[in-house]
DRENTIRO-72717 format. One record per residue (C-alpha): x, y, z. Coordinates in steps of 0.5 Angstrom, whole numbers, padded with zeros to 4 digits, always signed. Layout:
! residues N
XYZ/...
***
This chain:
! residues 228
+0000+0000+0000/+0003+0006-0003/+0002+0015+0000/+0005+0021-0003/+0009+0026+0001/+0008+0033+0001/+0008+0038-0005/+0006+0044-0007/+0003+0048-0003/+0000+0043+0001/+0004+0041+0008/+0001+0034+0009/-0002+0030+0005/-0009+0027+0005/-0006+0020+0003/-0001+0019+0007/-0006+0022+0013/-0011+0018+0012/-0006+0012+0012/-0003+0014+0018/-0009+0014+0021/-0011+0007+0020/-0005+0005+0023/-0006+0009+0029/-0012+0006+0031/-0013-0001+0028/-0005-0002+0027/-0001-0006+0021/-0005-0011+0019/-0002-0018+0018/+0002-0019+0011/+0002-0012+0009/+0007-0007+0007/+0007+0001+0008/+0011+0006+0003/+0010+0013+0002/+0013+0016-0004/+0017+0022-0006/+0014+0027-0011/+0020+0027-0015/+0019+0022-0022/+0027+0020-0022/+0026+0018-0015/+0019+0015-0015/+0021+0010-0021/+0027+0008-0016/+0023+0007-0011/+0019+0002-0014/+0023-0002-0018/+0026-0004-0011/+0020-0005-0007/+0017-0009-0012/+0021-0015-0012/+0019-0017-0006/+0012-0019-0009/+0004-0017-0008/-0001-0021-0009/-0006-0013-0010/-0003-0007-0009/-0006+0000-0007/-0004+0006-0009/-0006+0013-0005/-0006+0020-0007/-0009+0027-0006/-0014+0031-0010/-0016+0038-0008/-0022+0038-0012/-0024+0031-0011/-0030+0032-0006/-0031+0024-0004/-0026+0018-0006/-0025+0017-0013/-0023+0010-0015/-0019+0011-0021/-0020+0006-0028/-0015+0008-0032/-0007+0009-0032/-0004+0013-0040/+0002+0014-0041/+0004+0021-0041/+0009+0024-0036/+0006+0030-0035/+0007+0035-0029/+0001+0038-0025/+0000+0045-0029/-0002+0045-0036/+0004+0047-0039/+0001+0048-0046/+0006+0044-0049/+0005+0036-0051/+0009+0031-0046/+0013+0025-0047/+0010+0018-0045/+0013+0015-0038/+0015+0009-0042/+0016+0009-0050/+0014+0004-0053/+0009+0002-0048/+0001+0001-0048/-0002+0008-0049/-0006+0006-0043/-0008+0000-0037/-0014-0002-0034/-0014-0003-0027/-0015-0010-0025/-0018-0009-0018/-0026-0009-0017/-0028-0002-0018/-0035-0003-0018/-0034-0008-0011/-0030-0002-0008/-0034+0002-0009/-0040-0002-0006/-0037-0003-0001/-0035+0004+0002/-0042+0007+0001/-0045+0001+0005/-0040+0003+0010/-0041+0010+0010/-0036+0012+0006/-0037+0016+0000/-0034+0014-0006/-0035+0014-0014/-0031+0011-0020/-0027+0016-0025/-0024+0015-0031/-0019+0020-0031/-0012+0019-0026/-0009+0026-0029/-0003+0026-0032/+0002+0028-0026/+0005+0023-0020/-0002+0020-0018/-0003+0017-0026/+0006+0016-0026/+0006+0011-0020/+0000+0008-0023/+0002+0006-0029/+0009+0005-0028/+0006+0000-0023/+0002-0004-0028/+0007-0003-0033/+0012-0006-0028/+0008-0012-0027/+0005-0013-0034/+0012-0013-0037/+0014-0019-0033/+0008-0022-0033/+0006-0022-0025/-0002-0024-0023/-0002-0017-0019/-0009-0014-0018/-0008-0005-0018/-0012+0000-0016/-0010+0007-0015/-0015+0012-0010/-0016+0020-0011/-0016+0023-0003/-0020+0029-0002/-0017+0034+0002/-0018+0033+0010/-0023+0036+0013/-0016+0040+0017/-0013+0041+0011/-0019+0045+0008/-0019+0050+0015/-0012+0050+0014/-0013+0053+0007/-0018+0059+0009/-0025+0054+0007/-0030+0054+0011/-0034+0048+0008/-0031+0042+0005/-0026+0036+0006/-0028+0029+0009/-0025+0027+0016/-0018+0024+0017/-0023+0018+0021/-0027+0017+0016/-0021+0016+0010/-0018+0011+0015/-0024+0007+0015/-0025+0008+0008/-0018+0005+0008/-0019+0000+0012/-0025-0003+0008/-0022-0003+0002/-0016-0008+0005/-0022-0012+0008/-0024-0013+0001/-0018-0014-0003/-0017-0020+0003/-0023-0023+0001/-0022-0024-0006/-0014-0026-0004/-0016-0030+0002/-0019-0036+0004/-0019-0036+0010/-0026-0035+0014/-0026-0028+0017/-0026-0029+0025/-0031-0024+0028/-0030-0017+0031/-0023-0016+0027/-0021-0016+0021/-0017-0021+0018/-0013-0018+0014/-0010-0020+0006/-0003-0020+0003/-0003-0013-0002/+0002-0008-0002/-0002+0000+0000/+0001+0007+0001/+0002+0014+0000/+0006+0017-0006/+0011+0019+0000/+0016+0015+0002/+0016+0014+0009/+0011+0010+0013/+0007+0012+0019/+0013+0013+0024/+0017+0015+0019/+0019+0008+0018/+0018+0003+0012/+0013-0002+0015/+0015-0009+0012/+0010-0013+0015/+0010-0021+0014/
***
């Protein structure tokens, strides 16, 4: 599981709160690894290549969108590396030669149910951007696809946190760091249940073996969390 740091005018990260969030309240589930990522493409590539040869059955990957007024589950990665204002100038790809774009492979319609039955509002969108998010989720695919590994992922566009918001002078707005985490939570209890075939034991969740995080680079406590 995957957050990012940081950037531009914003001094956390809805992602990488939420996550840290979830970590703080209901701790690391079993079997899964934390990462957040740096918000530099050079960096993010090298950072991924190494983490993924550890091998996941799903990954996950969080990032914020100041627009995003609910949780948007994103379908498709394009290969385009673009930037996070309009230049005007047409970019590059991330990978030449590479597939103009990929669909993820995680169950987006069952997400998507899940979380509004757990109160946590989400919808299905079908543009990730052409900046950090949409890179680390292409790249991701790529990676797997390209060496030929059964991995399902997904990526999730974050709306800003309801502390976030009055930082920035709003009065209205944001989705609180509780509800995130739970909206977090839901989705790794989801992916378990398509991974795993264990029953679930009550009261708690039983947790799957996926990857999520943050474009950051770091864990919650400031730690990378490989969980075994």
């Amino acid at each position: 599981m995957t957050a990012f740091e940081p950037y531009d005018r914003w001094a956390t990260n809805s992602s990488w709160d939420a996550l840290s969030e979830m970590l703080k309240r209901w701790g690391v589930p079993p079997g899964v690894t934390t990462r957040r990522y740096p918000v530099d493409l050079g960096k993010l590539r090298d950072r991924l290549s190494k983490d993924f040869e550890q091998g996941f059955d799903a990954v996950l990957l969080l990032g914020q969108s100041p627009s995003a007024s609910d949780i948007h589950l994103e379908t498709i990665a394009v290969n385009i590396a673009g930037v996070q204002y309009n230049s005007g100038r047409l970019y590059g790809p991330l990978e030449h030669g590479g597939p103009a774009a990929y669909q993820s492979r995680m169950p987006i319609d069952r997400l998507r149910d899940v979380l509004d039955r757990g109160g946590v509002p989400a919808s299905i969108s079908y543009h990730a951007g052409t900046y950090l998010c949409n890179a680390i989720f292409y790249l991701t695919e790529h990676w797997h696809r390209q060496r030929g590994r059964d991995c399902q992922v997904g990526f999730a566009h974050f709306p800003l946190t309801t502390e976030q918001v009055r930082a920035d002078g709003r009065e209205f707005g944001g989705v609180s760091r509780l509800d995130l985490a739970k909206g977090i939570a839901i989705m790794i209890e989801e992916l378990r249940r398509g991974h795993a075939s264990s029953e679930r034991s009550s009261g708690e969740p039983s947790w799957g073996h996926w990857a999520s995080g943050d474009s950051a680079g770091d864990s919650a406590n400031g730690m990378d969390y490989p969980i075994a």
